[in-house]
C-alpha angles and dihedrals in degrees: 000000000000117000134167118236098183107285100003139082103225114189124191132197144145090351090313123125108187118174140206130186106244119238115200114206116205117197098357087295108152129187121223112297090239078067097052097052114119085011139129113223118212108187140137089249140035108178119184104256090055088047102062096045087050081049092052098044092055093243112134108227129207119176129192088254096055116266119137142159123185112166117187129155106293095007135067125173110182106170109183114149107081120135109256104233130191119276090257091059084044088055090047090060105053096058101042077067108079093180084058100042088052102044105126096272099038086044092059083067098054094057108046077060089050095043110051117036115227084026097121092053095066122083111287094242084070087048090054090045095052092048105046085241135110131274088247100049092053097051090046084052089040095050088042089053090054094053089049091056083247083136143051116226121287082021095265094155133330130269133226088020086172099056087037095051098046098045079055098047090046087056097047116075093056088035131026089013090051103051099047094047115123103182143319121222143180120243148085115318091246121146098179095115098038086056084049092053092055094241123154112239124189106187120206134171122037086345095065095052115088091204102052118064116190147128100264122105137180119188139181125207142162097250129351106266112208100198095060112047081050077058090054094052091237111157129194105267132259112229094344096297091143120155097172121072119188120193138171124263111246110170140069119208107241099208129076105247095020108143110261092046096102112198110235109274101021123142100250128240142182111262133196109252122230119306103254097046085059083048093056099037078052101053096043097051086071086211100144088210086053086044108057087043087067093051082063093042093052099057094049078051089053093047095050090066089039100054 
């Protein structure tokens, strides 16, 4: 059996568990085959001739019209007789697939929609900008939203938030939340050090919530400064007992004034990161107190695309 983990291709058989990085290709843009070696290639289209070269090259290969070929001692899939549709079937397929539109980078995507109202109305190049992610990739998530009835028409606003932002934040946690992690650590949730610094801190989880008080904090930076978190007294766990989570910032607010966009020479302060981040800190934390914080979370979020 062949399954996703967030960025990585994990097959099972016979007691084995063997793993690839996944490599998404966007627009039948591939990267060199030496690249590609030891990987596992997610696109729309696989055609023969690029499947021989990915075969060759040892890269396992799955499109959004069913080929695949994944070749390991003792076991061989080479699916290769799936109809060639148009691109807009292609397109169809890959978001009727909700393990695929929210892969990490898909994912980015996703949230910047969720994050900022009246987001999905502006050029898609705004839409890649606001969610660390290419031009291309946001168009392919923006076109997959549309098939799956995510988007109005003209792409005024999107439609069922609430299913959409829990299928994200679902996702999350094992996705998005996973690759950009930069270190968990054990310690008092103090950000002092961090303000001196001058680093930008967007808070999210318990932390964000004015109501909960905890020990529990979730923070998003630009890079993960060492210094700092030695300042903050915050130590390696012991057995996983980690109550600090530490992830880089992917996202760049797309509108003048947004929090998180510090004027040059401000003091610096922690700030609470975008909504559905803190909705999806909040569920995985399977705190029922953090989770019935983000019941309430997640209906202001739905307002905010209804109003």
């Amino acid at each position: 059996m062949l399954t996703f983990d967030g960025d990585t291709a994990v097959l099972e058989f016979a007691g084995r568990r063997l793993s690839r990085p996944v490599v998404e290709v966007v627009n039948d843009s591939y990267p060199e085959l030496d690249v590609l070696r030891g990987t596992t290639v997610l696109a729309d289209h696989v055609d023969a001739r690029r499947a021989d070269a990915l075969r060759r090259s040892d890269a396992w290969f799955v499109d959004t019209e069913g080929r695949m070929f994944v070749q390991a001692p003792g076991v061989l899939i080479d699916v290769f007789t799936a109809r060639r549709t148009g691109r807009a079937d292609a397109s169809q397929a890959t978001a009727r697939t909700p393990s695929n539109l929210m892969s990490p980078s898909r994912a980015r995507v996703v949230f910047a929609l969720l994050a900022w109202p009246g987001l999905s109305a502006q050029p898609v190049r705004t839409i890649a900008a606001a969610a660390g992610a290419s031009s291309g990739l946001a168009g392919q998530v923006v076109t997959a939203l549309e098939a799956d009835r995510h988007l109005t028409a003209g792409r005024e606003r999107l439609l069922d938030v609430g299913g959409l932002l829990d299928q994200w934040a679902t996702s999350y946690a094992r996705g998005l939340g996973r690759s950009i992690e930069l270190g968990r650590f054990s310690g008092p949730p103090d950000l002092s050090a961090w303000e001196r610094a001058g680093t930008l801190v967007h808070v999210s989880g318990e932390a964000a919530v004015n109501s909960l008080v905890g020990p529990d904090l979730v923070l998003y930076v630009p890079e993960l400064d060492l210094r700092s978190a030695a300042a903050s007294r915050w130590r390696s766990p012991r057995d996983g007992g980690a109550n600090i989570v530490v992830r880089r910032r992917f996202w760049s607010p797309p509108l003048v004034g947004e929090v998180g966009s510090a004027a040059p020479g401000a003091p610096v302060r922690a700030v609470p990161a975008p909504a559905p981040l803190v909705y999806a800190d909040l569920i995985a934390s399977g705190d029922p107190r953090q989770r019935e914080a983000a019941r309430d979370l997640k209906e202001s979020v739905v307002g905010l695309h209804e109003s």
